[in-house]
N, C-alpha and C positions, 0 to 999 in steps of 0.2 A: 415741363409739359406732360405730368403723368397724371392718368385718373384720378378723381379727387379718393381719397386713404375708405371714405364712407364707403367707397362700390365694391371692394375686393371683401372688406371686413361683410357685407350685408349677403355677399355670394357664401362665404364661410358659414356664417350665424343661418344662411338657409338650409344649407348643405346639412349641418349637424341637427337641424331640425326635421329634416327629413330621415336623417340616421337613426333619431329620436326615436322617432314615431315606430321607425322597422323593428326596433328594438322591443320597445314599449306592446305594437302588436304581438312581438311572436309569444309572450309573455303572457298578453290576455286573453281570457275565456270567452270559449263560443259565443256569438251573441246569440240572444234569443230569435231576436230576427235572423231569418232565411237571409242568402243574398238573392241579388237580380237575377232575374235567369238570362241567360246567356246563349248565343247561338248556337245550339249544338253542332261539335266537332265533326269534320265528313270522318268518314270509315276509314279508318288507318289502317295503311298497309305497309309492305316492308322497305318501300324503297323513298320513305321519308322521313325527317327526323322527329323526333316528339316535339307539336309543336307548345308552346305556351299561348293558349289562348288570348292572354291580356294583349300580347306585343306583338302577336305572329298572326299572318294570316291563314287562312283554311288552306290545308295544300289541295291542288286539285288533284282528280285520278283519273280522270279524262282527258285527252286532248284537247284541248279548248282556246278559244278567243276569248273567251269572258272569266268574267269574276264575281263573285258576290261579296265579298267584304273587302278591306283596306285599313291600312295603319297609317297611311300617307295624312289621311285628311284631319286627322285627329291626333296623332301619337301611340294612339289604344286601337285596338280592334273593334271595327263598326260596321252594320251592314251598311252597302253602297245604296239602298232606297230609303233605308231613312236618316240619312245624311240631307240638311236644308243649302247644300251646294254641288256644284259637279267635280267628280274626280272620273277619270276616263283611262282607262289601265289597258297597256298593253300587255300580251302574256310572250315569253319564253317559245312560244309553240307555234304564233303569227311569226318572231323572230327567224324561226328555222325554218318553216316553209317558204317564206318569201326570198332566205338568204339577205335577210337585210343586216348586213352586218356591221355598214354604218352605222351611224345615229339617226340620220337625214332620213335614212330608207327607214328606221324604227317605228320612226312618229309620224309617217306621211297620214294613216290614217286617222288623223286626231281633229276635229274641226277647231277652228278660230285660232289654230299654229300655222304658221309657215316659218318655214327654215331659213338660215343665214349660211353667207361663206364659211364662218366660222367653226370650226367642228365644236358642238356643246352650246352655243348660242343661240338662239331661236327667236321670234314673235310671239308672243301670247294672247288676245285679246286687244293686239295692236298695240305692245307694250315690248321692245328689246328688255328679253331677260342673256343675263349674261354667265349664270351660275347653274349648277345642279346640286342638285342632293344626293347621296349615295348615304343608303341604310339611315337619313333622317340629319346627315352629315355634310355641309357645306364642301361644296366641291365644283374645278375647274373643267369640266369635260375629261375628255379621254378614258371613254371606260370603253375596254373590248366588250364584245357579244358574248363570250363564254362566261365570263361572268353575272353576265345580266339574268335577274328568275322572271321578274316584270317589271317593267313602267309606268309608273302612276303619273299623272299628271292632274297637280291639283289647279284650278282655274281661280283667278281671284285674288282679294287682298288676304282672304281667308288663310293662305298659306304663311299669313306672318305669325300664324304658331311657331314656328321655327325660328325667329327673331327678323332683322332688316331681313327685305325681301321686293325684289319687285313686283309693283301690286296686277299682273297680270294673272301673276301663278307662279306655280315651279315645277320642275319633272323631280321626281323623286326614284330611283334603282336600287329595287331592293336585288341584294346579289344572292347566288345561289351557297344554299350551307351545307356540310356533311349529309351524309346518308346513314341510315342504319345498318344498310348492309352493303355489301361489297361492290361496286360495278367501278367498269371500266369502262372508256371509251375513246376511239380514235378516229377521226372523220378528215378528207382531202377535198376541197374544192377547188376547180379550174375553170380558167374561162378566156373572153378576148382580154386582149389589152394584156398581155401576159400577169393576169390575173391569177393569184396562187394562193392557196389559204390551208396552215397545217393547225390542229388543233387537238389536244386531248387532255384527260382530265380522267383522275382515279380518286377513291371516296369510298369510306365506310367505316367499319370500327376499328380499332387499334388494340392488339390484346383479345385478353377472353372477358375484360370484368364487364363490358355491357355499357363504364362510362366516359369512356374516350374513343372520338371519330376525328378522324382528317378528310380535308378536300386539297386535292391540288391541281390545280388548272396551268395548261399552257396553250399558247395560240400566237403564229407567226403568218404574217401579211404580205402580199407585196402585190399592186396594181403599176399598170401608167394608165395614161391618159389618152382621150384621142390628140388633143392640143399639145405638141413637143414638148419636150425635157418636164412635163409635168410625172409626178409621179408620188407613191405611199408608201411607206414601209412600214409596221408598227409589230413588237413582241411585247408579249405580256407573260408574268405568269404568278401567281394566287398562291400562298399557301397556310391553311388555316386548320385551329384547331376547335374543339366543341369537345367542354368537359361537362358532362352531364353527372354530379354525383346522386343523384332521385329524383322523383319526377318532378320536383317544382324546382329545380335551381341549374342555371346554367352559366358558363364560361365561356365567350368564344371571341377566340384570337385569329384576326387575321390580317396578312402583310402581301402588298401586292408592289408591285414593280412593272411600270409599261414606259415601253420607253416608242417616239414616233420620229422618223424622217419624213422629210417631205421636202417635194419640189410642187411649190402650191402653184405656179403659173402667174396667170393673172386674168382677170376679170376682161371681159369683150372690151377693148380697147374704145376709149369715146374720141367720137369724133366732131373736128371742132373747124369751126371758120374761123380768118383772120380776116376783119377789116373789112368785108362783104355785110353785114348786118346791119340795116340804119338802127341808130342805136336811138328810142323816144325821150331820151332823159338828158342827152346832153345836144348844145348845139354849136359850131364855130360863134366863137365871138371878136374877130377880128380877118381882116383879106378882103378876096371876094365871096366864097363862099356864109360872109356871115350871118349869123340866121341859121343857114340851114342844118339840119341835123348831119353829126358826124357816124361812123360808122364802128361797130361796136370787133375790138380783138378778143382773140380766145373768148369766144361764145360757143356753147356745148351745143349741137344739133342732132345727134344721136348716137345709138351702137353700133359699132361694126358688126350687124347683125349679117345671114348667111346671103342675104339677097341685097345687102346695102349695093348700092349703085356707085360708090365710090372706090372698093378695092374689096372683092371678095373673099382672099386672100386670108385679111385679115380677121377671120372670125375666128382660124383655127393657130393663128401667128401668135407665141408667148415672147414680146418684149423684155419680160425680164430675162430670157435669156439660160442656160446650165447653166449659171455659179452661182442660182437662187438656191437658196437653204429656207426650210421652217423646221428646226427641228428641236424637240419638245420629251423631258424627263419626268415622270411624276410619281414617286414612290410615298405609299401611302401605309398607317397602322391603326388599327382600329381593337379595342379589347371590351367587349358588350357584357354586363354581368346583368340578370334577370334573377329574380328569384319571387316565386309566389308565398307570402308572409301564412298567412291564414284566408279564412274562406271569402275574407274583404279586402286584405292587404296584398298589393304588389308593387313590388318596386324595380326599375330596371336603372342603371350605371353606365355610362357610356363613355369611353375617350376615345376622341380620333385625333390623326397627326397627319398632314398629306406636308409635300413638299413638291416646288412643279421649277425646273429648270426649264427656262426657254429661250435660242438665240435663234436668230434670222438673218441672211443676208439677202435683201431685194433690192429693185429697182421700184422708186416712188413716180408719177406723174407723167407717166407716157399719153400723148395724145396725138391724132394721126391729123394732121393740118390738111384740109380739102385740098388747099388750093397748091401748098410746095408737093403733095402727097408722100409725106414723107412722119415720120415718129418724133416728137419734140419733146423735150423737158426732161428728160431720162439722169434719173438722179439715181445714184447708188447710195444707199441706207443700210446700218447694221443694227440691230436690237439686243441687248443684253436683260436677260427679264428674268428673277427669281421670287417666286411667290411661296409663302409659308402660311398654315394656317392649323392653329391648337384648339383644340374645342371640346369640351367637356359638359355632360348631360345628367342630370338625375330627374328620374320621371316616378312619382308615388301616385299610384291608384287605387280608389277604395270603390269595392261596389255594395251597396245594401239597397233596403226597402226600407221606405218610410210608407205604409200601411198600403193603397194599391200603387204608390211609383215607387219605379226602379230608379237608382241613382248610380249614375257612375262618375267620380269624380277624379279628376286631375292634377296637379301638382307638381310645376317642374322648376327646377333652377340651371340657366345653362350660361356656358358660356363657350365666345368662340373668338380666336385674336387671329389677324390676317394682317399681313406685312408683303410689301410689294416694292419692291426693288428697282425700277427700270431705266433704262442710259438708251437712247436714242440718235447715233451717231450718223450725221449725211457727211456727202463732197461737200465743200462751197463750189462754184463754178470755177476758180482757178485751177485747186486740185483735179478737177473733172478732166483741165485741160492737161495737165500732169498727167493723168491715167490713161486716158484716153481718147481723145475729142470725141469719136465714133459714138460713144457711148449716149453721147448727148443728143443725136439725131439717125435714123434709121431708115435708109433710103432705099434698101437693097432687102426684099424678104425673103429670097431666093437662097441668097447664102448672106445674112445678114452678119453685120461685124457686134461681137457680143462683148470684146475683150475689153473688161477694167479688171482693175487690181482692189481684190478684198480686204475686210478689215482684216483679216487674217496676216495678210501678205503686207500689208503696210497700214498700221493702224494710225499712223500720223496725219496721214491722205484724208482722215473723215476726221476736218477738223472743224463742224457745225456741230453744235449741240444743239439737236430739237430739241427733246427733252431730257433730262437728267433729274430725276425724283426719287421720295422712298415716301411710304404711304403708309399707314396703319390705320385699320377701322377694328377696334375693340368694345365688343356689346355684351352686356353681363344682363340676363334677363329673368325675369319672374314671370311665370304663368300660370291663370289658377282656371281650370274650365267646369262645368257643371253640364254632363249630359241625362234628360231626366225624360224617360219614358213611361206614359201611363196609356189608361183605357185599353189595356193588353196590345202596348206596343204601336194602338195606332196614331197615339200623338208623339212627337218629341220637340222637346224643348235641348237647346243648344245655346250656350253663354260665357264665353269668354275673356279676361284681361288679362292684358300682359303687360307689363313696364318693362322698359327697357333704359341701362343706362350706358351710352353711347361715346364715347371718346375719337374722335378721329381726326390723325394729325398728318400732315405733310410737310415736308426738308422738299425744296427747293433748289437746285444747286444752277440753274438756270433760268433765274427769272428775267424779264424784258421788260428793262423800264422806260416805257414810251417820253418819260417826257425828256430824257437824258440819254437814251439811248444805248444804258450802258446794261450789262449783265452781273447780277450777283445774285447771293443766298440769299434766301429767305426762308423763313419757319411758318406752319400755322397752329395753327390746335383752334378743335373746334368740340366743345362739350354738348351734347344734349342730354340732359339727366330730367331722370322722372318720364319720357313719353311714353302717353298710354298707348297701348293700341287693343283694339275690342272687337268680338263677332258676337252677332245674335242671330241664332236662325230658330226655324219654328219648320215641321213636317207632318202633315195632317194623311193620313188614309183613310180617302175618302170612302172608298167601297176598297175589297181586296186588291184589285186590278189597277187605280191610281191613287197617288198619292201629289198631293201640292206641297210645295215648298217657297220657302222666302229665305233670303239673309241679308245683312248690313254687316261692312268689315271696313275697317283700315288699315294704314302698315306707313312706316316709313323704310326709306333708304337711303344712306349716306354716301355721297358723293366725293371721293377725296381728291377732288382737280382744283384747281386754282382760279379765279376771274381774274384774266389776264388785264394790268393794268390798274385794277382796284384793291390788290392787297389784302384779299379774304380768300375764302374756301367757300368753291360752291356750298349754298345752301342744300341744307338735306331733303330729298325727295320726299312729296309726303301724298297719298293719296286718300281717296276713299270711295266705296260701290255698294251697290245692291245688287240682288239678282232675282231672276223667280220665275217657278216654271211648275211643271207637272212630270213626274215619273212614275209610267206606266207600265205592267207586266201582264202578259195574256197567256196564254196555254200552257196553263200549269208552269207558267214564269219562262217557259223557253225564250217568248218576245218581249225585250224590254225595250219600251222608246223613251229617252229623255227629250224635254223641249224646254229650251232655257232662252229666257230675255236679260241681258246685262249692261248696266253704267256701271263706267269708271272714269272717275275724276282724278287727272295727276297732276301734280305742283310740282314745278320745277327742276323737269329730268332734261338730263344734260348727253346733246347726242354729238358724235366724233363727227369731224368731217373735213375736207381740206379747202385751204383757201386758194383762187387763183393769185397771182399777183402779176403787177404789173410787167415783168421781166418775162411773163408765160408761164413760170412754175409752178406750183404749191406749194403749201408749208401745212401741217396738220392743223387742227383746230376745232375747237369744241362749241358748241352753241346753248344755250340753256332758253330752255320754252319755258315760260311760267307756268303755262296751264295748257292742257290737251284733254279731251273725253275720247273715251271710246265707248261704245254704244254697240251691241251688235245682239242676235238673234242667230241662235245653235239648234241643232238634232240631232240626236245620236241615237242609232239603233245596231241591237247584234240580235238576232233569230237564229237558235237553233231548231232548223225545223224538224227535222227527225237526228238518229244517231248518225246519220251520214252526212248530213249538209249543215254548213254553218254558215251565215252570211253576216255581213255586216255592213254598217251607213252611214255616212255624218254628209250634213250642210252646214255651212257656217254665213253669213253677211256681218260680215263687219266694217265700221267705220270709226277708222282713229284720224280725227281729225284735231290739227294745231288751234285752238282758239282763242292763242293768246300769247304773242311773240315778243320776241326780245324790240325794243324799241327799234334798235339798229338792226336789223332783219324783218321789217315788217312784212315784205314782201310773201314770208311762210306763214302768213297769217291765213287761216282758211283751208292751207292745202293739206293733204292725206299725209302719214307718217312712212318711211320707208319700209319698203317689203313685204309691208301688209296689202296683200287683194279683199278687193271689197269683197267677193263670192269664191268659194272654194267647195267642192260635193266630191264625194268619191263611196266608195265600195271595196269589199272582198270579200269571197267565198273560196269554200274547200266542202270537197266532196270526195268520201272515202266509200269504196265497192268495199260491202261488208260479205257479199258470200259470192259463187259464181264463178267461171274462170278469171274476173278481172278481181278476186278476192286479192286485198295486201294493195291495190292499185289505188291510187288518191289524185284529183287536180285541185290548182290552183289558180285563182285570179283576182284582179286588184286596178283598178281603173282611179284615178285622180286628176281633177280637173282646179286653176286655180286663173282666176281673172287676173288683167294687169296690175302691176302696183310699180310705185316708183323707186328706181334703180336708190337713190343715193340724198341724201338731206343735203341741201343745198348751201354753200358758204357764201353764195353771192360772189359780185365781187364790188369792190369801193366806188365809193361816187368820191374819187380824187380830184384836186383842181381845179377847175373854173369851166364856164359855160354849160353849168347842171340846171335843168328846168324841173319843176315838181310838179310831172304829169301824175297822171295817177300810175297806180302798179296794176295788174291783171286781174288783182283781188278788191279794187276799185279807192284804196288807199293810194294815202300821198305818201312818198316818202319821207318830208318835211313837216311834220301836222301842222307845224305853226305859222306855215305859208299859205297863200293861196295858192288855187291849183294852177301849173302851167307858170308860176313865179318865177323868178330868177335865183337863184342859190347862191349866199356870197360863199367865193372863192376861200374866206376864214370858215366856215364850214365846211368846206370839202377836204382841207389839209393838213396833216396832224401840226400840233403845237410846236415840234423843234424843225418845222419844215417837210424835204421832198419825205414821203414815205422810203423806209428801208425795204426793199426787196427780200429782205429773209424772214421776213416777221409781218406778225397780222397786227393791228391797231383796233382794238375792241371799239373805239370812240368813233368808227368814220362809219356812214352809214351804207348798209348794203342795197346794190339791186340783182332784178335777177342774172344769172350769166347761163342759164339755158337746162342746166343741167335739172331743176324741177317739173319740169319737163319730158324727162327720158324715163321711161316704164320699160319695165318687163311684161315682154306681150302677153297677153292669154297663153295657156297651154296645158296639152293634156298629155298624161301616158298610159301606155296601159299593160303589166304585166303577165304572164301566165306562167305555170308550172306547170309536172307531172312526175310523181314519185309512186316507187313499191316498198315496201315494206315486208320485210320475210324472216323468217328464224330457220336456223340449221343447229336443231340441239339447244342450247341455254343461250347464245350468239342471235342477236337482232340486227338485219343487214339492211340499210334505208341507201336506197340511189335516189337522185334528184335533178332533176333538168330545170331550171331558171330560163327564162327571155323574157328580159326585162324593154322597158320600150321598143314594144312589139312591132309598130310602124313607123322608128325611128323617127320620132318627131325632132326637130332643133326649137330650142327654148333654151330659157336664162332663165335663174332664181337670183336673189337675195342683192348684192352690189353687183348684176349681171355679167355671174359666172355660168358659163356654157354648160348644160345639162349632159347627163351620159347618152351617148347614142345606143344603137342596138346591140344586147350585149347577152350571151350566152354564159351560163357559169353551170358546171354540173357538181355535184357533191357525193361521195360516198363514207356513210358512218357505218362504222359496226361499233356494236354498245354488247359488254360481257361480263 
């Protein structure tokens, strides 16, 4: 089950043909033609490195929220107006004012993203992305803030320049490199929730010869939570080189190590009835009650939100308990070679290596039963997960003139291999009762009983295998682009192909075979060779002040999970979009506003979710949508209106809706995707006293507002057994199609094939109805932060103090699987830079 022998040999034969060419350039004489002219470089000064125009973008020398060019959206340096898509950049500079030194708090300003549980996960265009980029490099989250320069975020399918990709977008971190000259710098942050943040980082040349610079960063964390035993901990630390031997060629080596603890909690606890719910789908079929409708168990009715009228108690109550662990290793190397050929040739080289160790010990499937008011289903789970990933890049660029167009063209061969490991170990319920009964119900919040025994302390105890897999997704890709500006710049044309050839296999070591009952290995492998995928866009400036755009993009993405029951591998995701909008710049470009309209069409993305089952529990479970659009209409604006004030804006409306559901799940036919709010607007500004007694003085603010969206993708639960009628669902489908409506359902449809359903396992074959849970949103909600910092020098010594209050009016809200939001939270900061 390995690659066909053609995909490694045709990555080689590229490789050498681009070596070729580097070779064959540096060999041939000027051309007679001039090249393209190119964005002139801002004003270099001392405290950045030389950059390379082809691969780097313009450093700034200002304190800024904004940017004018990007390598995100392209591989090459571009300006961001005439680019025929959006990329939305956060800088370094918002990062440190706001103290956002999450991820979550990064991105808040970005329209049509909303955030997830997950640290490095996100919504895009109504699309779960589950990856980042780092320097243009596949990667699992966990990047500190001290590394981060900016965040690009490219929007689209446009972003499968970079091979599989999901077609919402992706955020791409470019990290911070050498300096040319010496600084230093040491900055402490403190706050509630014994909130503690040490960081510093030193940079510049090495020697007297001018062509070797280091950076080396470190940065140590530590938060809790307002919700108990939740809590962070995470250290990092960087250390890289940059061998500069002249001005067109560079080397730069860098190796980082972050390692994160956590006590993640858990999500607002859902609250559930038993047996109070007429249930419209099923009815007695035999007594006295026959006919009439029975009444539906474990049906989800909402959050243990602050005001729930059932136990308030429970908003701020963590079920899983102290012996919950997330905690996560990720050491990563990277060695970039650039080199400018001649006045047309550049080529840059890239390997990266990351490695991500991750174990967990939690509790799965806590829900708080109305009517015993008590915690049920409390199952202990341990995770063992090692993720690898090798990736290798060569990018050749020629820029010339063919008589008035500029050409810049592109040419990459990459490749990236990821291997994923994971073993998923529950209690069965006997064991449970071996550990500890207590653990299975939670009656008391006061002093509640937490005690079971870890996989640690007895790993014989987790003796359920949910899952036990190893994965590998291997794509070896060709890209060839054509970016081609004429009429002095004010048209561009933008054209893209990429092949990709695709390998992606999964080992089994737990499969469920429904009709026998029994568990064993299985293998798959799943090739896709030859997929194209293609961008075309087009950027017209219409008068200096705007500019129209359009584009058309695709992208695939591989799914390495299994269809339980059918003995394949999900199929590969595959989508496609357009977009198209106007980007506008007013007073001498200080006001830019972008306005973009976008579809996106996806095939068959496959989302996690858990099943109830009859015994009350869950079991994990995956669901595959055929088809879903999103559709939505963005704004983004940053004004800087004088050198003291800078503001910034986005609205987003978006709508991902499911249009096309797994037969057995009809009921998500119609409904929104999780996490995504239809509406989301926000702001910030910063305003720096440039002379006067309040000289050195700056504030800060930032306002975000995001509509409801729904908590969790719903598993349903089974139409088991007998006395099932085929009323309609909420979305005005049958369950049955092949029934009339209000029919009677034979009892050989509701039951799996070898009999009663097992209790630890899902049966892909039985059909779903709702169980409540699509249903449950995250309500509206808004926050709004403020600051106020000085800034001062004593001698060559720059001294910055800072005050943060973050959720200024302490609002209560939930994001993403309705985890509790931060309340009101003070952090102050002090950097000295020397």
């Amino acid at each position: 089950m390995k690659p066909t022998s053609a995909i490694p040999r045709l990555t080689i034969v590229a490789s050498l043909l681009l070596a070729t060419v580097h070779l064959a350039a540096q060999t041939a004489s000027n051309p007679s033609t001039p090249p393209a002219p190119s964005t002139p470089p801002a004003e270099e000064n001392n405290s950045e490195v030389i950059q390379l125009s082809t691969f780097e973008v313009t450093p700034s020398n200002t304190h800024s929220y904004t940017a004018d060019d990007t390598t995100s959206g392209t591989r090459v340096r571009a300006n961001l107006r005439d680019l025929p898509f959006v990329v939305n950049v956060i800088t370094s500079d918002f990062i440190d004012d706001f103290a956002a030194f999450e991820f979550n708090d990064q991105v808040s300003n970005v329209s049509s993203l909303s955030i997830s549980e997950v640290e490095g996960q996100y919504q895009l265009r109504g699309i779960p992305i589950t990856t980042q980029l780092v320097d243009g490099f596949r990667r699992l989250g966990l990047i500190d803030s001290i590394d981060v320069d900016r965040i690009d975020i490219i929007k689209g399918p446009y972003a499968s320049i970079y091979g599989y990709i999901q077609p919402g977008g992706v955020v791409n971190i470019t990290t911070k490199k050498p300096l040319t000259h010496h600084e230093d710098s040491i900055s402490v942050s403190a706050g509630d929730y014994d909130f503690f943040r040490f960081q510093a980082y030193s940079t510049g040349p090495m020697g007297d010869s001018g062509k070797l610079f280091y950076r080396v960063n470190f940065a140590d964390e530590h938060r809790d939570f307002q919700q108990r035993y939740k809590s962070n901990s995470r250290s990092t630390g960087t250390l890289q080189f940059l061998w500069k031997p002249n001005a067109d060629t560079s080397l730069n080596l860098s190796l980082n190590d972050t390692v994160q603890d956590q006590h993640r909690g858990n999500q607002l606890i859902d609250l559930r009835t038993a047996g109070t719910v007429s249930d419209p789908y099923r009815v007695f079929t035999s007594g006295a009650n026959i006919g009439q409708h029975q009444t539906v168990g474990n049906f989800f009715v909402g959050l243990a939100e602050p005001n729930n009228p059932y136990n308030a108690a429970l908003y701020n109550f963590n079920d899983a308990g102290p012996g919950e662990f997330n905690n996560r290793r990720v050491k990563t190397a990277s060695l970039i070679y650039e080199h400018k050929i001649n006045s047309i040739f550049s080529i840059r080289e890239g390997f990266n290596w990351f490695d991500r160790e991750f174990i967990r010990q939690f509790v799965q499937g806590g829900n708080y039963n109305i009517q015993t008011q008590n915690i049920t289903g409390q199952t202990p789970e341990f995770d063992d997960q090692t993720q690898r990933n090798t990736a290798n890049q060569v990018d050749l660029t020629a820029k010339f003139n063919t008589g008035p167009i500029a050409h810049q063209m592109l040419l990459t061969a990459d490749f990236s291999g990821e291997v994923d490991r994971l073993k998923n170990l529950r209690m069965s319920p006997n064991s449970i009762a071996i550990s500890n009964p207590a653990v299975a119900t939670i009656s008391n919040f006061t002093n509640p009983d937490y005690g079971f025994v870890s996989y640690q302390q007895n790993p014989l105890l987790y003796d359920q295998h949910q899952t036990d897999t190893w994965d590998a997704v291997y794509d070896y890709g060709l890209f060839l682009n054509e970016h081609a500006s004429m009429f002095k710049n004010r048209l561009n044309l933008i054209a893209g192909l990429r092949l990709d050839w695709l390998n992606t296999r999964l080992a089994d070591y737990a499969v469920n075979n429904f009709s026998t009952g029994t568990i064993g290995e299985q293998d798959f492998d799943v090739n896709t060779r030859h997929y194209p995928s293609h961008q075309l866009g087009v950027s017209y400036r219409v008068i200096d002040s705007v500019t129209l755009y359009a584009n058309q993009s695709n992208s695939i993405d591989p799914q390495p999970n299994y269809i339980a029951g059918a003995g394949q591998l999900n199929p590969n995701s595959t989508s496609n979009g357009f977009e198209f909008g106007a980007k506008t710049a007013f007073f001498k470009n200080r006001l830019s506003l972008t306005v973009t309209h976008y579809v996106i069409n996806l095939n068959n993305q496959t989302y996690a979710t858990t099943d109830t089952l009859a015994s009350g529990g869950t079991v994990d479970a995956a669901i595959t949508i055929p088809r879903q659009v999103s559709r939505g209409d963005e704004v983004d604006m940053s004004w800087s209106v004088n050198s003291s004030l800078q503001v910034q804006g986005y609205y987003s409306h978006d709508s991902a809706i499911i249009t096309q559901s797994d037969p057995h799940f009809l009921f998500l036919q119609g409904t929104p995707t999780r996490r995504v709010p239809a509406n989301q607007f926000g702001g910030a500004l910063r305003y720096q006293f440039k002379d006067g007694i309040l000289k050195g003085f700056y504030v800060t603010a930032k306002e975000n507002y995001y509509s409801k969206s729904v908590v969790d993708i719903s598993g349903g639960r089974a139409a088991s057994g007998s006395g099932f009628i085929n009323a309609p669902l909420p979305n005005g489908l049958l369950p049955f199609p092949g029934f009339p409506p209000n029919a009677t359902i034979p009892a050989s449809l509701t039951t799996r094939g070898n009999g009663t359903p097992n209790t630890s396992t899902i049966d892909p074959a039985l059909v779903r109805l709702p169980d409540g849970r699509d249903q449950i949103f995250n309500a509206p909600w808004a926050t709004t932060d403020i600051g106020v910092g000085y800034t001062f020098k004593t001698g060559t010594t720059t001294h910055r103090v800072q005050l943060n209050v973050k959720n200024v009016f302490n609002r209560h809200y939930t994001t993403g699987s309705g985890i509790a939001g931060d309340p009101l939270t003070y952090i102050v900061s002090y950097k000295l830079t020397f």
